[in-house]
N, C-alpha and C positions, 0 to 999 in steps of 0.2 A: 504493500500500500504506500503510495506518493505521500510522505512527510507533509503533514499540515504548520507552518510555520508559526508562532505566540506572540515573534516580534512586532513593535508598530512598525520600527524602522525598517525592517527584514520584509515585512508585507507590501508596505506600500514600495520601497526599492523592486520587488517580481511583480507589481502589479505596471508598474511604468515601462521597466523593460518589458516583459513580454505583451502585455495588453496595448491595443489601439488608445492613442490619446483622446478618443473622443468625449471626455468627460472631466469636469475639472476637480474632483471632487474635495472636501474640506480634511484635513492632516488627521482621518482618525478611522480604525479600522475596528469595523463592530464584530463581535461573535456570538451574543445573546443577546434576547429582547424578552419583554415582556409586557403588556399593555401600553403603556404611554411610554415608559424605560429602554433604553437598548444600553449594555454593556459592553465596552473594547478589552482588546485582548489584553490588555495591562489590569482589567478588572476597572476599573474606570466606569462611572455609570452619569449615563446622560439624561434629558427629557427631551422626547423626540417632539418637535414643534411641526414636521415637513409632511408626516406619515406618507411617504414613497410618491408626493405628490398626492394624494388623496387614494392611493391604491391601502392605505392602512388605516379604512376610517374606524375599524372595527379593532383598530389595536392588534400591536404585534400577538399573537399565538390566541386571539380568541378560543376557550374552551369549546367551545361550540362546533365552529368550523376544524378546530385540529381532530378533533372526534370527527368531525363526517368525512375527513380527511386520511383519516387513518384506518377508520370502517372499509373506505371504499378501497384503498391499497393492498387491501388483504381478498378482498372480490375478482375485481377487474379496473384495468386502470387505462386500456385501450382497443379500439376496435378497427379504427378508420369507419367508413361509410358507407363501405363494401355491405354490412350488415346494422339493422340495428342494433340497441343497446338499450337495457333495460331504460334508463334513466334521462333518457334524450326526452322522451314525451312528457315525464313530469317534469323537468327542469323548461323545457320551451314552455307550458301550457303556465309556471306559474311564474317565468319572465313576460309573457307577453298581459296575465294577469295585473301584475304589478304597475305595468306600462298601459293600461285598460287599451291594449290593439289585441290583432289577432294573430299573428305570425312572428317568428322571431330566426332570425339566421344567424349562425353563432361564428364565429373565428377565434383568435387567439387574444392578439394584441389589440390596444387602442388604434394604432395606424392601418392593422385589416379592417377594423371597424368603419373608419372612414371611408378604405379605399372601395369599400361594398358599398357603400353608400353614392361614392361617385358614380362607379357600375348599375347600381341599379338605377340611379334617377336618370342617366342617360340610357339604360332600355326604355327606362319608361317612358321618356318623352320621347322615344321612336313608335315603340308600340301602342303605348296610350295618348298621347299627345297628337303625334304624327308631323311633329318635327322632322325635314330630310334629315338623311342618311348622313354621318360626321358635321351635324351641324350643331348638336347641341350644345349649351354655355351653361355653367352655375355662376350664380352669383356669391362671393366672398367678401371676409371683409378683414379690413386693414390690422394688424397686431393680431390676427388671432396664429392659433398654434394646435393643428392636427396631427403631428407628426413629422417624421423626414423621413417618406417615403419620396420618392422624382416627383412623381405627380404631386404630391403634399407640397411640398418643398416650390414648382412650379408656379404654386398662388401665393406663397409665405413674402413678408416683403419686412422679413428680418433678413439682413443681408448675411450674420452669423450661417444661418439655416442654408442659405441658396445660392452666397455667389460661388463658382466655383462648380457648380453642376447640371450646367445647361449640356445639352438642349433644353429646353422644357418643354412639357407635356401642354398642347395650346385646351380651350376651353374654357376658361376662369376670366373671369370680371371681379376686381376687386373694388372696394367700396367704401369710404368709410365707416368704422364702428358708429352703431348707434344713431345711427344719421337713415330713419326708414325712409325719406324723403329721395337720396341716394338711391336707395333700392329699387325703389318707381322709376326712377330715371333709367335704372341701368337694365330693366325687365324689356325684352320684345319677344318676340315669336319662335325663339330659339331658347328663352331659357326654360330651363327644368326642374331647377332648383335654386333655394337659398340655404347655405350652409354659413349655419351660425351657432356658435357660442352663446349659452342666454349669458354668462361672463365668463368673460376673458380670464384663463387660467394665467397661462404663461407669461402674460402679457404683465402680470400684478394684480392681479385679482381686477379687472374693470368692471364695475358695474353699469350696464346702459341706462341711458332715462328713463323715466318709471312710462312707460304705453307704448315699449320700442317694441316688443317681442308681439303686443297686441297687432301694433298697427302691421309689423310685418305677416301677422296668420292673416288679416285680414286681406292687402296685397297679393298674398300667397293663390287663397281662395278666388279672386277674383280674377285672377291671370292665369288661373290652372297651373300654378308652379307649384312643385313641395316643398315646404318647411322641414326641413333636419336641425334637428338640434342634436350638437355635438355636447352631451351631456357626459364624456367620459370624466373629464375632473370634476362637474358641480353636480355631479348625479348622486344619488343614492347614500342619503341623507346629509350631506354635507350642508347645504345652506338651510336647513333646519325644515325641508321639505324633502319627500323624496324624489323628488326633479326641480330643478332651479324653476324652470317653465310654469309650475305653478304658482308663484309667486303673483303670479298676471293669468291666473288660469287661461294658460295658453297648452293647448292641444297641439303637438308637432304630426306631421306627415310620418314622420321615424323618429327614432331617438339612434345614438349612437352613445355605446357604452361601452365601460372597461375598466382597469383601475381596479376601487371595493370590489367589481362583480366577482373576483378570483380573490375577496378576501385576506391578501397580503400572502398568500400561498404558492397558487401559481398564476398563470396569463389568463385572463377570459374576456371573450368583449360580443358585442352582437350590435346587430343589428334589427332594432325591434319596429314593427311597421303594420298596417293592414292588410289584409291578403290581395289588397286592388293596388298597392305599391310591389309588395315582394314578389305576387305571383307573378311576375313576368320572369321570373328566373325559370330557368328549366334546367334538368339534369345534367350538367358537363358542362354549363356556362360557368359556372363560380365553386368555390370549395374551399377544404385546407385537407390536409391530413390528420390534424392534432384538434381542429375545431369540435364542439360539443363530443371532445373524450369523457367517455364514464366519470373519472376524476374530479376533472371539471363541474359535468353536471351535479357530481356528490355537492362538491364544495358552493358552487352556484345557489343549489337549493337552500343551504344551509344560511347560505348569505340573503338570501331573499327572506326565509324564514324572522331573522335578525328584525329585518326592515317592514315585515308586516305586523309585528309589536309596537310600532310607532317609537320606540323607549329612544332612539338615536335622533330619528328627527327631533323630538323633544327635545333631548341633550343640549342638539346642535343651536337649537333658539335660545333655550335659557344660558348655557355657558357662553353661546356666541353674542347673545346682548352684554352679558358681564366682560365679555374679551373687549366691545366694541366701547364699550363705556371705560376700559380702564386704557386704553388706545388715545382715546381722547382727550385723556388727561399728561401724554409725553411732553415731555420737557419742552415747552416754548423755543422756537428759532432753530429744533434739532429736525424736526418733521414738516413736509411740506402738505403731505397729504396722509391720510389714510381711509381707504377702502374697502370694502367686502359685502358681504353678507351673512351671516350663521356664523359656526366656527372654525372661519375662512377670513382671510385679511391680508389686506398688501400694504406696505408702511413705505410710502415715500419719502424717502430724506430729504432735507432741505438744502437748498443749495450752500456751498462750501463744507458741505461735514466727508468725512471720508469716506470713501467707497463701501456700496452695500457689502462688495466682500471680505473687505476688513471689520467693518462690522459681526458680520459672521463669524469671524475666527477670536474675536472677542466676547461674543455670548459662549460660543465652543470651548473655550478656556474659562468660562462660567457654567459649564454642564448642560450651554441647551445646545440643539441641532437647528439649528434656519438654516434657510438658503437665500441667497441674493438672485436674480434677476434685474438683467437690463442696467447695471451698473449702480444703480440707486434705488433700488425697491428689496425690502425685505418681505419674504413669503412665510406666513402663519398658516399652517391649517394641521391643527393637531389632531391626536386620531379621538374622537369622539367620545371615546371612554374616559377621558381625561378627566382626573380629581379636580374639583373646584379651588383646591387646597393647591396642586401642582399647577394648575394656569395662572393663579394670583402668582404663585412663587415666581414663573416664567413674564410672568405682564412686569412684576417687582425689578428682576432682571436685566430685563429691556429696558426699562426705565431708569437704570443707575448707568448700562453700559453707554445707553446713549449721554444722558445726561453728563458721564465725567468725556464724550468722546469732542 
């Protein structure tokens, strides 16, 4: 058996040489976690403020999920598609449940989740719309962040993400956030969709203007275009609903999810829709080999179960009020802004304070885990389970490192 190594210095030295640089990550290498907690290999224990980007809203090792997790590895843990599996039916029948649609096409990652989404709104608007042949367009919008797949990456207008990997994939209209007025203008007889964020994860948590997601179902409907909301970070219960979308009870055409759906375990993402959007797929158009594996669906169900107790959206309102209220009391002249919703938050620095990533490495050396984005925004979104007791501590925190920074 290949030597697992204890060091920090010794880890993070084989992780640079051998591993791709694609990730910057903060001087500290985890080996245990535990609900809001994670442990480095020095024994070192931190408060996880980032939870994997919202992929741990249920906290590291939920009892719950590691149990349906550990039931189903001892069953079956893969089939492909070749045949069914027991678990495929219950896990679709009570994701598409959750999402009150009727169909649900599963993949892995959040970036299949999208790239199904681009696939299918462009059948559709061949088959159902009757758009010609390679003309269809979606419309997007500015700062949002689906992934870095080519095509993803093709409408991204972080120039981090995309310069450097052209060609690009043509079809996308980009648009400013939050601007439906934009939307209307950039709709004609070729689009098929609007892919939108109800907020901007990556971006810093942005929240749109309060009637933006309405006025856009409303455009959607009247132009025969689908609404997708790309729900993989603000979904499932993070901003203290189980879809951001409700916030403005707005009904999407799809949702695209990921992240929580795999419970901090493994990848899970889908694509949830009515059967008058998905059915235009047919057999050997789209796939994965690993998508809606047994596993998956174990751990899936068990995550959905979580979220039809309501106890997390709950959480995410009452802790996320207490986060947002003690946000707004940061030290004067250190913060330019701060945003969110639930227990999700993006803390803009004020101009001349030092870099969000310095920042980071100075909470980190105070025991919490943030991450920076965009060179001046610090990212909150702790995993849901979080003590009221450990968020004051972490809010206390922030508030001394900014204040002596």
């Amino acid at each position: 058996m290949t030597a697992i190594t204890t060091s920090t210095d010794e880890s993070i030295k084989l992780a640079e040489q051998y591993g791709a640089h694609n990730y910057h990550p903060l001087p500290v290498v985890v080996c245990q976690a535990s609900g809001a907690w994670v442990t480095d290999v020095d024994g070192r224990e931190y408060l996880d403020l980032l939870s994997a980007y919202s992929s741990l809203n249920f906290g590291h090792g939920h009892p719950a999920l590691l149990e349906a997790a550990h039931r189903q590895l001892d069953r079956l843990t893969l089939t492909s598609r070749a045949v069914h599996a027991d678990l495929l039916g219950p896990f679709s029948r009570a994701l598409a449940d959750l999402a009150g649609m009727q169909t649900v096409l599963l993949m892995n990652t959040g970036a299949e989740a999208v790239e199904s989404g681009l696939k299918v709104a462009r059948k559709w608007g061949y088959d159902v719309k009757g758009v010609p042949p390679e003309q269809a367009s979606i419309i997007v919008c500015a700062g949002g962040f689906h992934g870095r797949t080519i095509s993803i990456v093709s409408f991204s207008t972080d120039p981090v993400v995309k310069d450097g990997f052209g060609p690009y994939t043509p079809g996308f209209r980009v648009v400013p956030y939050g601007d439906a007025d934009a939307v209307a203008a950039a709709i004609d007889g070729t689009t098929v969709a609007v892919l939108v964020e109800p907020i901007q994860g990556e971006a810093g948590v942005v929240v749109p203007p309060t009637g933006y997601l309405t006025a856009l179902r409303k455009l959607c409907t009247d132009q025969q275009v689908l609404l997708i909301a790309d729900e993989i970070q603000s979904g499932l219960g993070r901003t203290g609903a189980t879809f951001a979308c409700e916030h403005e009870n707005v009904r999407p055409d799809a949702y695209l999810l990921g992240k929580a759906l795999g419970g901090g375990i493994l990848p899970v993402s889908a694509m949830v829709a009515d059967r008058s959007v998905l059915g235009v797929l047919h057999p050997g158009e789209h796939g994965s080999t690993f998508g809606a594996n047994p596993l998956a669906c174990a751990v899936g169900l068990a995550v959905i179960d979580l979220l039809n107790t309501g106890e997390f959206q709950r959480r995410a309102t009452t802790l996320g009020a207490r986060m947002h209220q003690r946000l707004a009391e940061l030290p004067s002249g250190k913060v330019a802004e701060v945003r969110g919703r639930g227990l999700w938050a993006g803390v803009v620095l004020a101009p001349g304070m030092p870099p969000a990533r310095a920042i980071c490495e100075r909470l980190l050396d105070r025991g919490m885990i943030v991450k920076d984005t965009h060179e001046n925004t610090l990212r909150l979104a702790p995993p849901l389970v979080i003590t009221e007791a450990d968020l004051d501590h972490a809010l206390t925190t922030l508030h001394d490192v900014l204040a002596a920074s």
